[in-house]
N, C-alpha and C positions, 0 to 999 in steps of 0.2 A: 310519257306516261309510265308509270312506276310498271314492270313487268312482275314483283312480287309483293303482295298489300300481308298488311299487319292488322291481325286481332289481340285481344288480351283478354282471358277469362281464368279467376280463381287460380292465377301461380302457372297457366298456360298461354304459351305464345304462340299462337298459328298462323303460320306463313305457307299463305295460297299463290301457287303458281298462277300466275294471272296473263297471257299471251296467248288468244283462244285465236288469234289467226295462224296460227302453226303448231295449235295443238299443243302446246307448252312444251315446243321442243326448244332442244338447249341450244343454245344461241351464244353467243361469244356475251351479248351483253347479258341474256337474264342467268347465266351463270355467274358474272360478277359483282350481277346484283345479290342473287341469293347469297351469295359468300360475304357479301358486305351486311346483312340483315343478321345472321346465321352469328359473325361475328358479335353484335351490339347486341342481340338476345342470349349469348352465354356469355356476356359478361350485366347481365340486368341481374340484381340480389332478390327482383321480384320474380324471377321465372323460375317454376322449379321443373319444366318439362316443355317438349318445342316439338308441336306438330308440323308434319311438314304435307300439308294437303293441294290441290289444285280447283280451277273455274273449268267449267265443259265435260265435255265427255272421256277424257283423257287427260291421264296423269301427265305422262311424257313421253311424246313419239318418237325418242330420241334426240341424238344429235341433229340439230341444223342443218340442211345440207347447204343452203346458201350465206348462211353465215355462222358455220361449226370453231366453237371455242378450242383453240389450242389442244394439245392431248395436254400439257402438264397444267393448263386451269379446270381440267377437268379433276387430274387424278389431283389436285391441290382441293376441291371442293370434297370430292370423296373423304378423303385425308381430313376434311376441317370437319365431317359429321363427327366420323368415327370418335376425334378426339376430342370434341368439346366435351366440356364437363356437366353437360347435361342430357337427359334421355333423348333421344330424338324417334316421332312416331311417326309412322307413313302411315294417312288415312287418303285408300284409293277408293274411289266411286265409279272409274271409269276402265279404260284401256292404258294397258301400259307398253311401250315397245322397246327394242333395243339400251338403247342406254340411259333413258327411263330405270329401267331395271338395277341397274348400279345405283343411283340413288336408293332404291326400296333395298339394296341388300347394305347399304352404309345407315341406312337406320338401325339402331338398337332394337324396333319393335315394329311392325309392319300389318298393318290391317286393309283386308279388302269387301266389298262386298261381293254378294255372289254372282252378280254380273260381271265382273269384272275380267279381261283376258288379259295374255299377257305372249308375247316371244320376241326370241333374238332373231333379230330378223337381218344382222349383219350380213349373214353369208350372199342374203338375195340380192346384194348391192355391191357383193364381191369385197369386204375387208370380214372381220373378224372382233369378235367382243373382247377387244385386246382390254385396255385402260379397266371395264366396270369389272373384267374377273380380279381386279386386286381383290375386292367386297368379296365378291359371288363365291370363291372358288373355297376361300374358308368355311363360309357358311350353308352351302346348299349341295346337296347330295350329287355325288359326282356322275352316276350314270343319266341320271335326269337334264343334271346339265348337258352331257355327251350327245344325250337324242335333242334335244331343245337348240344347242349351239349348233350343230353336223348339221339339220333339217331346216332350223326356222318357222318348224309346227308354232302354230296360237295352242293352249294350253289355258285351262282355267285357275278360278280361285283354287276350288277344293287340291286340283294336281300343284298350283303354286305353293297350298299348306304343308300335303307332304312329304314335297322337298326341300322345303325349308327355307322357300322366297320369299313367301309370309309367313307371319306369327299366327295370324287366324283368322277369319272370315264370318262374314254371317249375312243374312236379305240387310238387316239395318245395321251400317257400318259402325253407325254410333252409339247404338246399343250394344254393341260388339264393344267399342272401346272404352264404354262410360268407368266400368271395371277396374281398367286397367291403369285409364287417367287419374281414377279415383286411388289407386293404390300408389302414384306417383306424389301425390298430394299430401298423402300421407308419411312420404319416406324423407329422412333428414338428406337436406342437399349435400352436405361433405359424404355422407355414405353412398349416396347417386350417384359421385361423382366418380368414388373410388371402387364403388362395385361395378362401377363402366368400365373404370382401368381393368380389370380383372378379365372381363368379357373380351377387352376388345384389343388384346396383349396380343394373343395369334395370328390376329387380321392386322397388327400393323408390321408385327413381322413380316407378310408377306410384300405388305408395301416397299418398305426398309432393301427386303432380297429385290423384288421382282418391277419397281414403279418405271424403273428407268429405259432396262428393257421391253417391258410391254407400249411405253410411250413410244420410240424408238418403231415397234412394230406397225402399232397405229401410224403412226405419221406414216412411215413407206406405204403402207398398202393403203390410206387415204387418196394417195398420189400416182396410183400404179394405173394402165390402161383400164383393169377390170373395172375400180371402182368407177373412175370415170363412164365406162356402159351401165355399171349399173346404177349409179345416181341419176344417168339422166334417160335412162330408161327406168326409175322410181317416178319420174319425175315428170316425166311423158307416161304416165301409166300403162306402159307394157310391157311384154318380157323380156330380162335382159338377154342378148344373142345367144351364151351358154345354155339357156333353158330348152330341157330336152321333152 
């Protein structure tokens, strides 16, 4: 069964994460699905803008922990938002976690509703939001990141707004984005394409410096004793041994 379904309305392409048995976490395969979808909808002359929404109560709970994609198909996914040549919108309805979050900050535009929560919840598992800070670290206010990454606090919409994890919020997410779609609709694709390059010039620079080493970090500490306590003390829902 398809892990990502396809819509089409008025010049938009919504691709619903659809794997509500793990929360639509990312998974070796629905990461290579979405990249193969993400692909064929920025090269369609009929899409002028690509939501990237989810099924459940949750966006994305993260990495997989029983079947976690690669660190370089992750930061290769990242890398494929940023640069296609068309907008990309994050509409959350639900909860979002750890590297979930990299996704919502590789979007151009990010919307949630007011339920919605959100943390890096790395630390509790003993690695570190190495790979999704290529996104995060350009775009979102760095002390927020500091208490958010160190802790592993949940955190709301309104505190997600601002620091800069989303673009905006509101009770009805898509009366929040009707606006914005609607100004999508309206803007010529070759200026989309290239008022993205414009935008998103500093965040691939970090890519460029930083992909290889933060991949590099991931993989070791994915592999280290700690994660192992704390994956499968995630996993066995209890604390892992370090918890004081």
């Amino acid at each position: 069964m398809s892990l990502v379904t396809r819509t089409h309305a008025r010049a938009v392409e919504t691709l619903t994460l659809d794997s509500p048995h793990n929360r639509n976490a990312l998974s070796a395969a629905l990461v290579g699905e979405l990249a193969e979808v993400l692909t064929d909808a920025g090269k369609n002359t009929h899409v002028r803008a690509i939501v990237l929404t989810h099924t459940g109560n949750t966006f994305s709970a993260g990495a997989d922990l029983k079947d976690p994609p690669p660190p370089d198909a992750l930061v290769a996914l990242l890398r494929q938002i940023i640069e296609l040549p068309k907008p990309v919108v994050a509409r959350v309805t639900g909860h979002v976690r750890a590297g979930g979050l990299g996704l919502l900050a590789a979007c151009d535009i990010a919307a949630a509703s007011t339920d919605a929560t959100f943390a890096f919840t790395e630390v509790r598992i003993g690695v570190a939001p190495a790979v999704i800070s290529l996104p995060l670290l350009p775009r979102t206010d760095p002390r927020a990141l500091a208490r958010y990454y160190l802790t592993g606090e949940r955190f709301d919409a309104a505190e997600a707004t601002r620091t800069g994890l989303l673009t905006t919020h509101g009770a009805d997410v898509d009366t929040t984005l009707a606006p914005i779609l609607d100004g999508l609709r309206k803007s010529a694709p070759d200026a989309l394409a290239e008022t993205k390059r414009l935008l998103t010039a500093r965040v691939l620079e970090t890519f460029d410096r930083d992909a290889a080493d933060l991949t590099a970090l991931s993989a070791r500490l994915f592999s280290s004793p700690q994660a192992r306590e704390g994956m499968t003390a995630f996993l066995e829902r209890r604390d892992a041994a370090w918890a004081v």
